[in-house]
C-alpha positions as CSV (number, residue, x, y, z in Angstrom):
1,X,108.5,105.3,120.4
2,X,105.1,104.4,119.0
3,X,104.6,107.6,118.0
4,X,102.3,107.2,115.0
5,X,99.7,104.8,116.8
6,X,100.1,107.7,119.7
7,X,99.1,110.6,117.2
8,X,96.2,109.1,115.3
9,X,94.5,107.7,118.6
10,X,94.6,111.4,119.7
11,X,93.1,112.7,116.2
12,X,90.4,110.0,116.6
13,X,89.7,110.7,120.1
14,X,89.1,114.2,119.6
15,X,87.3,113.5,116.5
16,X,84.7,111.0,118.3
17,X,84.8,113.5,121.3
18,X,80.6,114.7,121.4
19,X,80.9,118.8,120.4
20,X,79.5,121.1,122.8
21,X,76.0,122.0,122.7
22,X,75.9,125.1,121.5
23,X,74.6,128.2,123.7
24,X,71.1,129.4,123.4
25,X,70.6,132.2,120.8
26,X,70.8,135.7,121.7
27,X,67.3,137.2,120.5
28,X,67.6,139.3,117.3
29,X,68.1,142.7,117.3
30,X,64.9,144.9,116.7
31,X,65.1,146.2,113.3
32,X,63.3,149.9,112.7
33,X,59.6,149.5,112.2
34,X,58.5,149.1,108.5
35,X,56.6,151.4,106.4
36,X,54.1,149.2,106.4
37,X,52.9,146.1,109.0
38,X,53.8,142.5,108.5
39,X,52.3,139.7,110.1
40,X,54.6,138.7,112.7
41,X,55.4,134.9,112.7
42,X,55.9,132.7,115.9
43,X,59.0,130.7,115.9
44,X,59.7,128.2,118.8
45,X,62.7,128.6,120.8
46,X,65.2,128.7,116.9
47,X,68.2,127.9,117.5
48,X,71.4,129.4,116.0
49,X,71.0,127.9,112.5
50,X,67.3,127.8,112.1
51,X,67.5,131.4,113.0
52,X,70.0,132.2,110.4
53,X,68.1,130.4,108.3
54,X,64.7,132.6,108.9
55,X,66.4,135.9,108.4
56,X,68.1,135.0,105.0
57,X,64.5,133.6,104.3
58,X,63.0,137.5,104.8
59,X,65.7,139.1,103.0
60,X,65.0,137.3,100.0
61,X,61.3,137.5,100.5
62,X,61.1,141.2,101.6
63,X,63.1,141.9,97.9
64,X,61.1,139.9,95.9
65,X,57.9,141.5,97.4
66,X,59.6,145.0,96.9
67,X,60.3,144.1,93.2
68,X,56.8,143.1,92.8
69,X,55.5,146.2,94.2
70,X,57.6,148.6,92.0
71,X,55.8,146.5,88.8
72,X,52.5,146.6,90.0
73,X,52.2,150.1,92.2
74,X,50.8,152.7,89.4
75,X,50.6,156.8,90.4
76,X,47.4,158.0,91.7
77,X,46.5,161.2,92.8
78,X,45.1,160.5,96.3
79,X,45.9,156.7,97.6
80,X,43.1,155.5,99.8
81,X,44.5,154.2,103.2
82,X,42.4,151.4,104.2
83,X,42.4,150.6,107.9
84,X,43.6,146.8,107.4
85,X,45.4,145.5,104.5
86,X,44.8,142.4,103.5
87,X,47.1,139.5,103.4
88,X,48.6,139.7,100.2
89,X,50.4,136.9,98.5
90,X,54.2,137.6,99.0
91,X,52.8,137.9,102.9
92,X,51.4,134.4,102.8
93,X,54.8,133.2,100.4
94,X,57.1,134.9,103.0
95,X,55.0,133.0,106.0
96,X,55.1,129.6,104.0
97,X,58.8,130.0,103.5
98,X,59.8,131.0,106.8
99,X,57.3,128.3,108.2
100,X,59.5,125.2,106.0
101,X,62.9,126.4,107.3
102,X,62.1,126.3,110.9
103,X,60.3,123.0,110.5
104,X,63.4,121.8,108.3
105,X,65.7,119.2,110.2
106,X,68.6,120.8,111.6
107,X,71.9,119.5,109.8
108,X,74.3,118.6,112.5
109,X,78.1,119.3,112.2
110,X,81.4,117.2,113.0
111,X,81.8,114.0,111.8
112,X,80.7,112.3,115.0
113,X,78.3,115.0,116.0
114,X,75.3,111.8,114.7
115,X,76.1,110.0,117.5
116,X,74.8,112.2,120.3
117,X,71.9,110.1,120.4
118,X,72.2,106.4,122.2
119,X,74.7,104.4,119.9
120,X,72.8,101.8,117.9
121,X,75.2,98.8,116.8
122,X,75.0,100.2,113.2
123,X,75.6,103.7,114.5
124,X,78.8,102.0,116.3
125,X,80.1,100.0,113.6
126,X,80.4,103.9,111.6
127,X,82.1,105.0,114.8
128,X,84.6,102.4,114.7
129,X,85.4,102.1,111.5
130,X,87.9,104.9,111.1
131,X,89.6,103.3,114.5
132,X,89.9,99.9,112.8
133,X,91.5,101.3,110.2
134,X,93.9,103.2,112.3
135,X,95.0,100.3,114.3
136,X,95.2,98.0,111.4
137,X,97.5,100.6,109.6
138,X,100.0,100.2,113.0
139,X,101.0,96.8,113.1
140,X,97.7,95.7,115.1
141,X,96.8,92.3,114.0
142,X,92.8,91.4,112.6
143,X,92.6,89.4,115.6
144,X,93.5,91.3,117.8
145,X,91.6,94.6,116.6
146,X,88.2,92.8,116.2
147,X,88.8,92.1,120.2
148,X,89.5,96.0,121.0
149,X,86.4,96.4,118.9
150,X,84.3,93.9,121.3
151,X,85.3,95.4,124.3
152,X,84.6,98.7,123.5
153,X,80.9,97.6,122.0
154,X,80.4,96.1,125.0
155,X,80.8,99.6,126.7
156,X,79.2,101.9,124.7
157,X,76.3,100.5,122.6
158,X,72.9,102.1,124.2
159,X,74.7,104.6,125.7
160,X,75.2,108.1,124.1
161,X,79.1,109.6,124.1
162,X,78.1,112.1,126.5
163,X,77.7,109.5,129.2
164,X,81.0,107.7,128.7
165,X,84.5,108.4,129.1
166,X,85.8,107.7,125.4
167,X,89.1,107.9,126.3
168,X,88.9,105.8,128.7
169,X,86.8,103.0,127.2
170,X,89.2,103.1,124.6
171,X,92.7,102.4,127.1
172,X,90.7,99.7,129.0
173,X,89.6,98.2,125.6
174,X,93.2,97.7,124.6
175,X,94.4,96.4,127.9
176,X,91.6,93.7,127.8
177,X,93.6,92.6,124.9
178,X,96.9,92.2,126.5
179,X,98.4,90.2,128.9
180,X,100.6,91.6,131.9
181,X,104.0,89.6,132.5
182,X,104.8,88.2,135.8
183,X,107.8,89.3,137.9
184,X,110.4,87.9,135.6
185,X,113.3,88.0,138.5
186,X,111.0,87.0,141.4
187,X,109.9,83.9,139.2
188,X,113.2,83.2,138.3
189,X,114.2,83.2,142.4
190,X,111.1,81.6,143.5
191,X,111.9,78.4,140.7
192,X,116.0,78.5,142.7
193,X,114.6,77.6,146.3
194,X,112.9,74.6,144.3
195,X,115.8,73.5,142.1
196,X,118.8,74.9,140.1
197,X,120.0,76.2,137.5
198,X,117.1,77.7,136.0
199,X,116.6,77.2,132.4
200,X,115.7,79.7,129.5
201,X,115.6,78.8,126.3
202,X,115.9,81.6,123.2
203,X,114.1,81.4,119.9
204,X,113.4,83.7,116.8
205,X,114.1,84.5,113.2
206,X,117.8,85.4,111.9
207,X,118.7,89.4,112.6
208,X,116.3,89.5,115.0
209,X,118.7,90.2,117.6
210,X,118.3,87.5,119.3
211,X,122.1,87.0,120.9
212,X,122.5,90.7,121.8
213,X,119.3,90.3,124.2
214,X,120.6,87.3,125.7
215,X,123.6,89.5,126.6
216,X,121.1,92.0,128.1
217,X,119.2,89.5,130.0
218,X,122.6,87.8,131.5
219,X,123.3,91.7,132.7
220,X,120.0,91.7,134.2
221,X,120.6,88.7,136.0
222,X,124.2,89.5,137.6
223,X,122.7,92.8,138.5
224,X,120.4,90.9,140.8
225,X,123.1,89.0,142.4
226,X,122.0,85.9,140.1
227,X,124.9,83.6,138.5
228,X,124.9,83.0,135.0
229,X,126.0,80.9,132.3
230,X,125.5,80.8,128.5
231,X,124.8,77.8,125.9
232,X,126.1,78.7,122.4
233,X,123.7,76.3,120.6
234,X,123.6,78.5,117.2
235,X,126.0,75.6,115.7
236,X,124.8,76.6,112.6
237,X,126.6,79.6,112.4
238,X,130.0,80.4,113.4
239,X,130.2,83.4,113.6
240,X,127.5,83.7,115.9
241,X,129.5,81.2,118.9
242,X,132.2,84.2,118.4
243,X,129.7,86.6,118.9
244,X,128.4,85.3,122.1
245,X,132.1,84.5,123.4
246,X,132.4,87.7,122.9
247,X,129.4,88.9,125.3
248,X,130.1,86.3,127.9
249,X,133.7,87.3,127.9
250,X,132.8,91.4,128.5
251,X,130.4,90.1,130.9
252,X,132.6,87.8,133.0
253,X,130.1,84.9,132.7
254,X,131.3,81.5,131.7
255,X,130.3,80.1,128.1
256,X,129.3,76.3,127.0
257,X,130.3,75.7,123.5
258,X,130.9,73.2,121.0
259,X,132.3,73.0,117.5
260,X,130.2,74.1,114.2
261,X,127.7,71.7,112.8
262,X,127.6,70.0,116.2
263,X,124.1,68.9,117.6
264,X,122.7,72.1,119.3
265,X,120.3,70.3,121.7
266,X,123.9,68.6,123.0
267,X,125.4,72.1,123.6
268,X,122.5,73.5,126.3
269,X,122.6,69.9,127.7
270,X,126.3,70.5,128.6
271,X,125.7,73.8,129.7
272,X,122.8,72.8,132.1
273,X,125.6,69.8,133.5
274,X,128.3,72.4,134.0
275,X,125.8,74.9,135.8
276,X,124.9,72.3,137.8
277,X,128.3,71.1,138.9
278,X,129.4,74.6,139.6
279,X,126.1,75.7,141.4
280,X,125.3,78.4,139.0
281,X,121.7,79.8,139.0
282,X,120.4,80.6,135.2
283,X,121.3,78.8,132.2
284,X,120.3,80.8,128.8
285,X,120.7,78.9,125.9
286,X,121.1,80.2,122.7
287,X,119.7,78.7,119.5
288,X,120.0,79.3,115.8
289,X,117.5,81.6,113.5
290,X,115.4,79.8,111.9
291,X,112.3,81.1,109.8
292,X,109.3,79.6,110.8
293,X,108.2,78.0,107.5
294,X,111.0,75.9,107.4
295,X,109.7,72.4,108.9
296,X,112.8,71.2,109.4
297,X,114.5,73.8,111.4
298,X,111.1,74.1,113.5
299,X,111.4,70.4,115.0
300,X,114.7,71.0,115.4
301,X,113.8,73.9,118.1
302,X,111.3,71.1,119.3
303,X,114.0,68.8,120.0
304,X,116.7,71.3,122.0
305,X,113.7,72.0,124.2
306,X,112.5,68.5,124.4
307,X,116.0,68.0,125.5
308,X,116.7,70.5,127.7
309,X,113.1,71.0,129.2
310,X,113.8,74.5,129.7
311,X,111.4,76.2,132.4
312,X,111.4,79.5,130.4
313,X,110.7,79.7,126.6
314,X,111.4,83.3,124.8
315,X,110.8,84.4,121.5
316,X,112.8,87.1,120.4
317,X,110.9,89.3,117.3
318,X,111.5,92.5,116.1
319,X,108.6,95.6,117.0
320,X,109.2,96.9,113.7
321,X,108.1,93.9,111.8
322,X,104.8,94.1,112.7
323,X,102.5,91.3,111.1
324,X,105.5,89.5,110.5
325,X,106.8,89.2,114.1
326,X,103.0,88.3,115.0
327,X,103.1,85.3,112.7
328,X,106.3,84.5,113.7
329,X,105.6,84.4,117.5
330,X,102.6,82.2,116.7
331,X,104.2,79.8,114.6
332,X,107.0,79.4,117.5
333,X,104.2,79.1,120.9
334,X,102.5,76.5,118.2
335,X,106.2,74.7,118.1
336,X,107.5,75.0,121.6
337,X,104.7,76.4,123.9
338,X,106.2,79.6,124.9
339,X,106.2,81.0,128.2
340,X,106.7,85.0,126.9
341,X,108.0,87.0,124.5
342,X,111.2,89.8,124.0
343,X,110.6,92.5,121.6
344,X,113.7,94.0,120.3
345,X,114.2,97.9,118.6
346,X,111.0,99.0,120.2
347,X,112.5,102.2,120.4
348,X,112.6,102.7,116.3
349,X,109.4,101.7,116.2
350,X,106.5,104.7,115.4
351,X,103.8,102.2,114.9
352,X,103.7,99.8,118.1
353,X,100.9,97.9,117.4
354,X,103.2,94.1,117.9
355,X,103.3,94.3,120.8
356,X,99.4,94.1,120.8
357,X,99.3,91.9,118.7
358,X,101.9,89.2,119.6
359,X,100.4,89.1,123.3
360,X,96.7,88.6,122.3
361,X,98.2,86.4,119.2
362,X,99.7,83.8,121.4
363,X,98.3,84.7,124.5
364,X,101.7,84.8,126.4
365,X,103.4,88.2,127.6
366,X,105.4,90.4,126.7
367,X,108.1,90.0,128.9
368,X,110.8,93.1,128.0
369,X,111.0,95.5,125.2
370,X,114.6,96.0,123.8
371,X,115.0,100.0,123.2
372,X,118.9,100.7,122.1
373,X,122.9,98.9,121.8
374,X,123.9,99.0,125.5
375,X,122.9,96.1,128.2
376,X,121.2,98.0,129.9
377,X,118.6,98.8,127.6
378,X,116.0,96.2,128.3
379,X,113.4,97.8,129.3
380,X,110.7,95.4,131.7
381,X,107.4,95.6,129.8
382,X,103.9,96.9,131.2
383,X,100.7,97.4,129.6
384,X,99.9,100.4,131.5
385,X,103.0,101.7,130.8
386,X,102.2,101.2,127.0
387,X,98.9,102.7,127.1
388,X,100.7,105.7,128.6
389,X,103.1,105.8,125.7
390,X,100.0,106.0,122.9
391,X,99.2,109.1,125.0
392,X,95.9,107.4,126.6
């Protein structure tokens, strides 16, 4: 799960990590004393480079001086030995040269290595750049990347690397950006001393396995001791009343239905009547797919919750849509004013940047994150629990 996102947060990390400053040069081994004297040359504390650097510099000097000489040097009988020679000009080339490569800039390595220093905002923007891209390739929304990349400005502009905990800026950064879900049972509980049955309402695109969640969540319930019923309101389809017959009957829980083409908002109505005769705690309602383009089908959703003033309000998207699911969740809070959101196949998904996204989108929680076939696998969402899945 989430495993791309999880590997290329790593690569950045360790990328962006500062490198170590590298130990102090070990002093050069004394070479055997020349034939003839040099003028030694003071260099100031050289570090590994500059050093490497210096000695290439003499090599090539000392040969070029050494070719020079075997041009210029003619045989004479008796060679007279003065007592100082002068300075000659490969001395003063070889001094010049060496001079120039210590005072040269030392090129710094790694990709990051630049920001040592305090991080200017320009200096930062280059830092984050390869991130943005990153997240923006795994599903993480514009919106919701450009507020990752405020929080962590926040932190570490006018600071250098070396006095922050990357890693760390980076998981808070991303938490800033979502939203933690309430206690989805003890809400449901608390709402039951106040009145009953307690009213959720399901929406979401066609295939987005939608009715198969409702199963899960009516599991959920009776395994907290919770009574349910369910509203077959997807009169659209018939096939999908069968389908949710067919949950309610493997689950033991009663079923409100009504005939194909009938109004839906009519068929949680009944259900919330019959839960209420019988005493039954949750009602979930079930509703048709509907892509949220259509107008039409969009104030129709606004009329079965008008209708059934619902206390809960989920939309049910798919992790592995990404930008899709985002811009379906926000057309749907923009319809109905949802309360959270369901994301189902999480467990397919490598990227898992919607569930970023759809939380900072709409500003609602993630509620649960569907992760395989059986009913039991709803998994409760948390957003620590996500940062610890993208290895942070």
């Amino acid at each position: 799960m989430f495993g791309s996102l999880k590997n290329k947060l790593k690569g950045w990390l360790t990328k962006a990590k500062p490198e170590e400053e590298s130990e102090k040069p070990k002093e050069a081994k004394k070479k055997e004393k020349p034939e003839k004297k040099t003028k030694k040359i003071k260099v100031k504390s050289p570090s590994g480079e500059i050093e490497k650097k210096v000695e290439k510099e003499v090599k090539k000097a000392k040969k070029k001086a050494a070719k020079k000489k075997e041009k210029t040097i003619q045989p004479v009988e008796e060679p007279k030995i003065e007592e100082s020679a002068p300075e000659t000009p490969i001395e003063e080339e070889l001094e010049e040269s060496l001079q120039e490569t210590i005072d040269a800039p030392v090129e710094e390595k790694g990709f990051f290595s630049r920001f040592k220093k305090k991080l200017t905002e320009e200096k930062f923007e280059e830092l984050f750049q390869e991130l943005e891209m990153i997240l923006l390739q795994n599903n993480v929304a514009y919106d919701a990347v450009s507020a990752i990349k405020d929080a962590l400005e926040e932190k570490l502009v006018g600071k250098s690397l070396k006095e922050v905990n990357l890693e760390e800026e980076l998981k808070a950064s991303i938490e800033s950006v979502l939203i933690n879900p309430p206690n989805f049972i003890e809400e449901i509980k608390s709402s039951l001393e106040v009145k009953k049955p307690f009213v959720i309402l399901f929406a979401g695109i066609n295939g987005s396995g939608k009715t198969t969640t409702i199963a899960k969540v009516a599991n959920l319930l009776k395994k907290e001791k919770l009574s349910v019923c369910l509203a077959a309101a997807d009169t659209f389809r018939a096939a999908a009343i069968q389908q949710l017959e067919e949950h309610a009957n493997k689950l033991k829980v009663p079923i409100i239905k009504k005939d194909y083409g009938v109004d839906p908002a009519s068929v949680g109505f009944d259900a919330i009547a019959y839960a209420k005769k019988h005493k039954i705690d949750v009602v979930l309602i079930d509703t048709a797919g509907r892509m949220q383009n259509k107008d039409s089908l969009m104030s129709e959703i606004e009329k079965i919750s008008r209708v059934n003033k619902p206390d809960m309000k989920i939309f049910l998207g798919e992790s592995i849509t990404g930008n899709d699911a985002t811009e379906q969740a926000k057309a749907f809070n923009d319809a109905v004013d949802l309360t959270g959101i369901i994301l189902s196949k999480a467990d397919v998904d490598e990227k898992g940047g919607t569930a970023i996204s759809v939380s900072h989108v709409t500003k609602k929680p993630v509620l649960f994150l569907g992760t395989g076939q059986t009913y039991d696998d709803l998994e409760v969402f948390d957003k620590k629990e996500l940062i610890k899945k993208l290895g942070l």
